[in-house]
C-alpha positions as CSV (number, residue, x, y, z in Angstrom):
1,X,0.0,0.0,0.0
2,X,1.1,3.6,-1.0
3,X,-1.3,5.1,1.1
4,X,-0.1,7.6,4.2
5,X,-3.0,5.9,6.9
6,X,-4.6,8.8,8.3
7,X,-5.0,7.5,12.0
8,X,-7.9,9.3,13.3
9,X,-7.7,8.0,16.8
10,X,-4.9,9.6,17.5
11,X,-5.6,12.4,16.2
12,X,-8.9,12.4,18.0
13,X,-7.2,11.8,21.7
14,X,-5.1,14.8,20.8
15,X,-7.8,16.9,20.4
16,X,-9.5,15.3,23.6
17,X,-6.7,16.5,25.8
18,X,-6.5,20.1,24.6
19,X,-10.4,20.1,25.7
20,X,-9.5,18.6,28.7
21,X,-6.9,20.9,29.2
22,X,-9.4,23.7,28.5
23,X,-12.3,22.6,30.3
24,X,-10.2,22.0,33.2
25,X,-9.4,26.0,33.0
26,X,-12.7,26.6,32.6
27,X,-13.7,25.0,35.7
28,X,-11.3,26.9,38.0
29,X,-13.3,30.4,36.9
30,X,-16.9,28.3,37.7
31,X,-17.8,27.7,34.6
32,X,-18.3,23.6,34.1
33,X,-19.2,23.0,30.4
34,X,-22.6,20.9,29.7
35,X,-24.2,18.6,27.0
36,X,-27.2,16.9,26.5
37,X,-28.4,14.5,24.5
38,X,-31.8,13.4,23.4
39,X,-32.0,9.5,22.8
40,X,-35.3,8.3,21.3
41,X,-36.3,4.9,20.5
42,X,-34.3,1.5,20.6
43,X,-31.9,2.1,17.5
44,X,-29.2,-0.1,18.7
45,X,-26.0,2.0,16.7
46,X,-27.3,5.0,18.5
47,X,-27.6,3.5,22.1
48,X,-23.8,2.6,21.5
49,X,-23.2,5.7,19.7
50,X,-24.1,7.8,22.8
51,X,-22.5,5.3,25.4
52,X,-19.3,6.5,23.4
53,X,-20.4,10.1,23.8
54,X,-21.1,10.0,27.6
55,X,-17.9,8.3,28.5
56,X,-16.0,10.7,26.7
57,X,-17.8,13.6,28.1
58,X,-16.7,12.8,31.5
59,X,-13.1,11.7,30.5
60,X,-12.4,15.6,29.3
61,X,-14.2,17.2,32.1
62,X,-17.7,18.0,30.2
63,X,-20.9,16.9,32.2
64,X,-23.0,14.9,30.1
65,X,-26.5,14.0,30.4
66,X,-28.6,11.6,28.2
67,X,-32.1,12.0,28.1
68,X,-33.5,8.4,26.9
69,X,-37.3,8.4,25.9
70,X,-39.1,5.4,24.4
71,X,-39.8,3.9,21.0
72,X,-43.6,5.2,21.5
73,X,-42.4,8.6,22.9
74,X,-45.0,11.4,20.9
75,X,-44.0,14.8,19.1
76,X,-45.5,16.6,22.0
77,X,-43.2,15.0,24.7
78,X,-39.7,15.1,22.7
79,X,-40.8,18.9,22.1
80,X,-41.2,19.0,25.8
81,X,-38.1,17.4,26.5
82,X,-36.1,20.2,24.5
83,X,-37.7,22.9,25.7
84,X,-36.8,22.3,29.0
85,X,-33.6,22.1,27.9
86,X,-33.1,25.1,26.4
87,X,-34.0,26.6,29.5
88,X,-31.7,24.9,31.6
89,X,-28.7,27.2,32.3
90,X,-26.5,24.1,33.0
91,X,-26.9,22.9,29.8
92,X,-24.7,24.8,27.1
93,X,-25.4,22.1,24.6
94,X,-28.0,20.1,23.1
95,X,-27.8,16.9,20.4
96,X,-30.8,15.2,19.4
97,X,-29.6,11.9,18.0
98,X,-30.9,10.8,15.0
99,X,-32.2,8.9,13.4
100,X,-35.2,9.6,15.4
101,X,-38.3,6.3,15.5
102,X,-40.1,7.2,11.9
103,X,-43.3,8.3,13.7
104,X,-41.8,11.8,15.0
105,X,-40.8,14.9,12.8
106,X,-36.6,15.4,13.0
107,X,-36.9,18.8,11.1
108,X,-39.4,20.3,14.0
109,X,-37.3,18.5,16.4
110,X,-34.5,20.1,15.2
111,X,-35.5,23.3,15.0
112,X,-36.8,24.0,18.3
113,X,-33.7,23.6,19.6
114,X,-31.6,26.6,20.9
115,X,-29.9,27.9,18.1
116,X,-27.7,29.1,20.6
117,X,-27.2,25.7,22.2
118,X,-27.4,23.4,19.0
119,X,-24.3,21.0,19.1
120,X,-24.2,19.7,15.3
121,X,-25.1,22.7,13.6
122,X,-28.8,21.5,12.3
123,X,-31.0,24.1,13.1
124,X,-31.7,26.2,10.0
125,X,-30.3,29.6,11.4
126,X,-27.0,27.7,11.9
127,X,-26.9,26.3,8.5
128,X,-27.5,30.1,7.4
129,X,-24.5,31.5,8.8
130,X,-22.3,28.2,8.4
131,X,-23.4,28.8,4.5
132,X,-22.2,32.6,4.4
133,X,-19.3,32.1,6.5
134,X,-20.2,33.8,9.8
135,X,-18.2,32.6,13.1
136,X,-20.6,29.8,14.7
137,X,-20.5,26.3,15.6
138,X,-19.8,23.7,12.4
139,X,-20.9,20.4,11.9
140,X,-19.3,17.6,13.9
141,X,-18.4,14.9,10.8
142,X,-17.4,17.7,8.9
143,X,-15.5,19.5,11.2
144,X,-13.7,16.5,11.9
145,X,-12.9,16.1,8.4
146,X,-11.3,19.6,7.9
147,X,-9.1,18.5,11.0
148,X,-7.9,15.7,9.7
149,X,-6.7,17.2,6.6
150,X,-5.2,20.1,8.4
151,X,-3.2,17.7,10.8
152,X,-1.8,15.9,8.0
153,X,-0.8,18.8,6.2
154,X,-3.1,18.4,3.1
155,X,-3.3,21.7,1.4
156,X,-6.8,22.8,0.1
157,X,-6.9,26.2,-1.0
158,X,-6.6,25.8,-5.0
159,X,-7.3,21.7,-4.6
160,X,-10.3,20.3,-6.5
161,X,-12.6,18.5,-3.6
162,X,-14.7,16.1,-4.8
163,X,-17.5,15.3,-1.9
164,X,-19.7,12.2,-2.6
165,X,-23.0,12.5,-1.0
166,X,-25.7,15.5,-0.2
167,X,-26.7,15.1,3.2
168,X,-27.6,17.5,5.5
169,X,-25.3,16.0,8.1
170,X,-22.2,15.4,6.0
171,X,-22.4,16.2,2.7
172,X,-23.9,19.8,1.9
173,X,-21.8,21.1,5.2
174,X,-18.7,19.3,4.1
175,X,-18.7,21.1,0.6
176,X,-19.3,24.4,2.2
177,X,-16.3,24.2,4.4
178,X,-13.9,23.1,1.5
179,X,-15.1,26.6,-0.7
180,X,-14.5,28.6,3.2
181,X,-11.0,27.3,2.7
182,X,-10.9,28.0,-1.2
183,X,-11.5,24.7,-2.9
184,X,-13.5,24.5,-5.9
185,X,-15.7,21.8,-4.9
186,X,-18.1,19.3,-6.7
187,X,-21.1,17.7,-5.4
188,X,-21.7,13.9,-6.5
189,X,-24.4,12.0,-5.7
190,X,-26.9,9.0,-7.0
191,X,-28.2,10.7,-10.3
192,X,-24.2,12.0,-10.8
193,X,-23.8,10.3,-14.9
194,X,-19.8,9.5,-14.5
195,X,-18.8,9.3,-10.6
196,X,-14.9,7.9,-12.0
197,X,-14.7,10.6,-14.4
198,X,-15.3,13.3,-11.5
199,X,-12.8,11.4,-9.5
200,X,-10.1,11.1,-11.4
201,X,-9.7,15.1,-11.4
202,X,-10.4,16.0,-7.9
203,X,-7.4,16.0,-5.1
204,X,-9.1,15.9,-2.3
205,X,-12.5,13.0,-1.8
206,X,-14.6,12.8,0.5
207,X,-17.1,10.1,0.5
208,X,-20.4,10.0,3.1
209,X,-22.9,7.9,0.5
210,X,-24.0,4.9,2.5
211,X,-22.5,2.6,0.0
212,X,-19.7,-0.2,1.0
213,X,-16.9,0.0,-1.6
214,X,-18.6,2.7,-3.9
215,X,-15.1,4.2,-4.6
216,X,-12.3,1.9,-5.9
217,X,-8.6,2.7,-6.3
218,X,-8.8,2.9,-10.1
219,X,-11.6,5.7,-10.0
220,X,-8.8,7.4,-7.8
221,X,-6.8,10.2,-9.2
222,X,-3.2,9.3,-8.1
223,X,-1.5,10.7,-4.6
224,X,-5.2,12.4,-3.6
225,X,-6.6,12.3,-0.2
226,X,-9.5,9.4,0.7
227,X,-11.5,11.3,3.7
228,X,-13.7,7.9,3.8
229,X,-17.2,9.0,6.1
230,X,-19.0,5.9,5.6
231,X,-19.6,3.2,7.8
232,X,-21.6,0.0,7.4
233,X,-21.7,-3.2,9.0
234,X,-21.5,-6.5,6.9
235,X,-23.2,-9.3,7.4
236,X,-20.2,-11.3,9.0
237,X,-20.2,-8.2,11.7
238,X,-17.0,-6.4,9.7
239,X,-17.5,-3.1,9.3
240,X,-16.2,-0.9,6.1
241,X,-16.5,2.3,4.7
242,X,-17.9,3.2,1.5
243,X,-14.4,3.6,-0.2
244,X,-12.5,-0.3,-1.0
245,X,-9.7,0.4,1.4
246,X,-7.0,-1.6,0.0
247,X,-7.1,-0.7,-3.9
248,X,-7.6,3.0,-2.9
249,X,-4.5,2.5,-0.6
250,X,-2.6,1.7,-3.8
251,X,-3.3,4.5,-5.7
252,X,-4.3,7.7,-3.0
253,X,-1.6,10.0,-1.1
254,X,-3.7,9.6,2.0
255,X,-6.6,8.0,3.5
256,X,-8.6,7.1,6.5
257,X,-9.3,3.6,7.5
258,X,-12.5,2.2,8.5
259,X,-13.3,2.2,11.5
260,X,-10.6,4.3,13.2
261,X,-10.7,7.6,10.9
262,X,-13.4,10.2,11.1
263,X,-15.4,8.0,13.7
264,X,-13.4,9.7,16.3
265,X,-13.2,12.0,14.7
266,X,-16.6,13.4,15.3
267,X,-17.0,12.6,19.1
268,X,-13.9,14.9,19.4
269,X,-15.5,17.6,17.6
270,X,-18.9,17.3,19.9
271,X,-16.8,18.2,22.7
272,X,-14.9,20.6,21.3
273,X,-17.9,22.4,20.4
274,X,-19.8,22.2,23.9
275,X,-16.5,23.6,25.3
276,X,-16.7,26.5,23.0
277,X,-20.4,26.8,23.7
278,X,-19.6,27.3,27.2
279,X,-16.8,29.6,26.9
280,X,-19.3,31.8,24.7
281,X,-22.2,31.7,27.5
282,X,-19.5,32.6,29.9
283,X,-18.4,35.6,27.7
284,X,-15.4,34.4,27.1
C-alpha cells in the first residue's frame, strides 16, 4: 500500500486533551461545560453511539447528560423534553440523536432547539451562517474532516474536492467548508452520470454515501486524499467504509481507515464544540 493511513484516533485523543486541558481551566473560573443528549427509540448504533459520547464527556471534564425516551415517545413530549432544555442554564449544549423512530418529525425537532445551544449545527439559522461564513458552531463529521486534513498537512486552497453524497449532516456542510477554505468543490451523488470521471480530477475526496466500496482505487486520481465517512456493517459483523480500502490504498496519497478515521473524529469535535459553547455563555 502507497497510502499515508490517516490515524484518526490519534488524532482524535489529541484533540480530547487540549479540551480537557481547557475545560479544566474553565472549571477553575466556575464555569463547568454541559451537554445533553436526546435518545429516542431502541436504534441499537445509537444506544452505542451515545455510550461512546457520555464516556468521553466525563473523561475531558464535560458533564453529560442523556435524556433516553421510548420507542412510542409522541412529538409533543420530545418537544417538551427540549424545551426544557433550552432553558436549563446548565446545559450549554443540546444533540438530538438521529435517526429519530419514523413516527416523529426530526426537522421540528431540530428546530426548536436553541440555536444558541445546537451541538451539530442542524438548526436552519445555523446552516444560514455556516453557509455565508459567519463565526458559529460547524458540523461535527465535517469538522472533523477539515481537521484531519489540516493535521496531515493536506493543502486545500486551490485543490479540487470532490464530496460524494448530499446530506444534510455530511455532505452539503462538508462542501461548504472546502469553498470557506478555497477549494473548488463538486457535489456527486446518485443521479451524478460518470462518478470515475469526476474522481479522477479531484485531489481531495470525500465520501459519506452509505455505500460499502462505492469508490475503488482505479476511479482514484493518483496521490489524492481518501477522507472515507461511511460506515456499514456486513453481514459477517466487519465493518467498512464506502471507499474499498486496499485498492484505494494503492493508488491515494492519503486516507482514512474504516473504523478508526473520522469515527473519532466526530466525538472529538462534539466536545470541542460544547466547550466552545460554554466559553461563549461565559463571555469568554
Amino acid at each position: 500500500m502507497g497510502a499515508i493511513i490517516i490515524d484518526g484516533k490519534s488524532i482524535a485523543a489529541e484533540i480530547r486533551r487540549e479540551v480537557a486541558t481547557e475545560a479544566e481551566e474553565l472549571k477553575r473560573q466556575g464555569i463547568v461545560p454541559g451537554l445533553a443528549v436526546v435518545l429516542v427509540g431502541s436504534y441499537a448504533p445509537s444506544h452505542t453511539y451515545v455510550r461512546m459520547k457520555e464516556k468521553a464527556a466525563r473523561e475531558v471534564g464535560i458533564e453529560s447528560r442523556t435524556i433516553r425516551l421510548g420507542e412510542d415517545t409522541s412529538q409533543e413530549e420530545l418537544h417538551a423534553v427540549i424545551r426544557d432544555l433550552n432553558r436549563d442554564p446548565s446545559v450549554d449544549a443540546i444533540l438530538v440523536q438521529l435517526p429519530l423512530p419514523r413516527h416523529l418529525n426530526e426537522k421540528e425537532a431540530l428546530e426548536l432547539v436553541d440555536p444558541m445551544k445546537d451541538a451539530d449545527c442542524l438548526h436552519p439559522c445555523n446552516v444560514g451562517r455556516l453557509l455565508i461564513g459567519e463565526a458559529g458552531i460547524q458540523p461535527c463529521t465535517p469538522r472533523g474532516c477539515m481537521a484531519l486534513l489540516d493535521k496531515m498537512g493536506i493543502p486545500i486552497a486551490g485543490k479540487k474536492a470532490v464530496v460524494i453524497g448530499r446530506s444534510n449532516i455530511v455532505g452539503k456542510p462538508m462542501a461548504v467548508l472546502l469553498l470557506h477554505r478555497h477549494a473548488t468543490v463538486t457535489v456527486c451523488h446518485s443521479r451524478t452520470p460518470d462518478l470515475a470521471k469526476e474522481l479522477r480530477e479531484a485531489d481531495i475526496v470525500v465520501v459519506a454515501a452509505g455505500q460499502p466500496g462505492l469508490v475503488r482505487g482505479g476511479m482514484l486520481r493518483p496521490g489524492c486524499a481518501v477522507i472515507d465517512v461511511g460506515i456499514n456493517r456486513l453481514p459477517d459483523g466487519r465493518l467498512i467504509g464506502d471507499v474499498d480500502f486496499d485498492s484505494a490504498a494503492e493508488v491515494a496519497g492519503w486516507i482514512t481507515p474504516v473504523p478508526g478515521g473520522v469515527g473519532p473524529m466526530t466525538i472529538a469535535m462534539l466536545l470541542r464544540n460544547t466547550l466552545e459553547m460554554a466559553r461563549r455563555r461565559a463571555g469568554l
